[in-house]
C-alpha positions in Angstrom: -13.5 4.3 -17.0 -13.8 0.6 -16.6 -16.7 0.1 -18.4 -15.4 2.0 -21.3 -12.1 0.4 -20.9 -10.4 3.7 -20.6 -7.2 3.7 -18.4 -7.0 7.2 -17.8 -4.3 9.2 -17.9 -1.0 8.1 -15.9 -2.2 10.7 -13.0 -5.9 10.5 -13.2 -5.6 7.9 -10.4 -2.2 6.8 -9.9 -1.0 3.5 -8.2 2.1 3.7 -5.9 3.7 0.2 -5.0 6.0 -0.8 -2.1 7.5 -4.0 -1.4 7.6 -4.5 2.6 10.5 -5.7 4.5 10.4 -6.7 8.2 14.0 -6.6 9.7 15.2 -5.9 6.4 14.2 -9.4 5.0 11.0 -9.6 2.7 8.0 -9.5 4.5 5.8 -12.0 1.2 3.6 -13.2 4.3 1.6 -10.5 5.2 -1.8 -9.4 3.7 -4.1 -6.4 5.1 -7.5 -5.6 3.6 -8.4 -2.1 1.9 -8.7 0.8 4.0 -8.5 4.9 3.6 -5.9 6.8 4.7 -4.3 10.4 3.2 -0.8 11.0 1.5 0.0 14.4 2.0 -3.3 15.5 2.0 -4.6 13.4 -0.9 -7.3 10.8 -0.5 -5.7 6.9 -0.9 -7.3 3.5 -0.7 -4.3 1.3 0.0 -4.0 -2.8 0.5 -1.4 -5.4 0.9 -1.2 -8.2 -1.2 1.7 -10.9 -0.3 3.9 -8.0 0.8 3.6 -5.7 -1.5 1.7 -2.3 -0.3 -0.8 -1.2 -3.0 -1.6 2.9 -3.0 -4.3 4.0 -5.3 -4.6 7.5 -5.6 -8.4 9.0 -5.6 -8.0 12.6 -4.9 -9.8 15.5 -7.6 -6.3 16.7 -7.4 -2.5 15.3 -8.7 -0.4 13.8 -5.6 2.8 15.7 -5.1 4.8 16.2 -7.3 8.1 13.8 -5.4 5.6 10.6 -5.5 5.4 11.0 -9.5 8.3 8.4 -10.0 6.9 6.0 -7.9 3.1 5.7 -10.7 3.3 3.7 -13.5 5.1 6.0 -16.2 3.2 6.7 -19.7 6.0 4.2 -21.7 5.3 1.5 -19.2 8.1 1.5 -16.3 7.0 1.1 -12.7 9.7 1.5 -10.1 8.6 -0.3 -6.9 10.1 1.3 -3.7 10.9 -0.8 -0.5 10.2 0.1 3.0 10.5 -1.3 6.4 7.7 -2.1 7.7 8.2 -0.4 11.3 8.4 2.9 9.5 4.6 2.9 8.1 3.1 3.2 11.4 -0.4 2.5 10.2 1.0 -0.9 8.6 2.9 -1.8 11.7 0.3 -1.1 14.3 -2.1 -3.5 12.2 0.7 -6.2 12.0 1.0 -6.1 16.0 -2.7 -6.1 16.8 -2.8 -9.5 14.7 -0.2 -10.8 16.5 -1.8 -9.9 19.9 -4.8 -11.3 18.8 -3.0 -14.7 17.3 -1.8 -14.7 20.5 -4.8 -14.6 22.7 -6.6 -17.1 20.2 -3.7 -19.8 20.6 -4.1 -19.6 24.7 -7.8 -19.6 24.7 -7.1 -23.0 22.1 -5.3 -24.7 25.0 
């Protein structure tokens, strides 16, 4: 699809995006590289860029049907959801382990 510089269709492989908040304040700090994971059974490879939470969609298969507000729509509109980030446990457990690990690194420093 890329090389034939073919979007798809608005479902083909969806892109669900979430701004992050930490103690309801925007969390524009934190970054996490690619990884799989499964939204209600469907295959995902997700990221965070500055805060936002990417979702790309890469199932054979449509998501469900209550996520379909949250892809880019075929006239163009992309509503972008916000979450805390304590309530994405996957998110939240890599966002402590950093700061454990920060942590460790700053005493071994001393």
């Amino acid at each position: 699809m890329l090389l034939q510089d073919n979007p798809g269709d608005w479902l083909e492989y969806p892109c669900m995006i979430t701004a992050l908040t930490l103690n309801g304040k925007f969390y524009g700090d934190f970054t996490a590289g690619a990884f799989s994971t499964k939204v209600e059974g469907v295959s995902v490879w997700a990221f965070v860029l500055s805060g936002f939470f990417f979702n790309f969609f890469v199932a054979s298969h449509s998501p469900p049907q209550f996520l379909h507000p949250f892809f880019i729509q075929p006239g163009g509109l992309l509503e972008v959801g916000v979450k805390e980030l304590r309530e994405i446990d996957s998110l939240y457990e890599f966002a402590c382990e950093i700061g454990v690990a920060q942590g460790v690194r700053r005493k071994s420093q001393k």
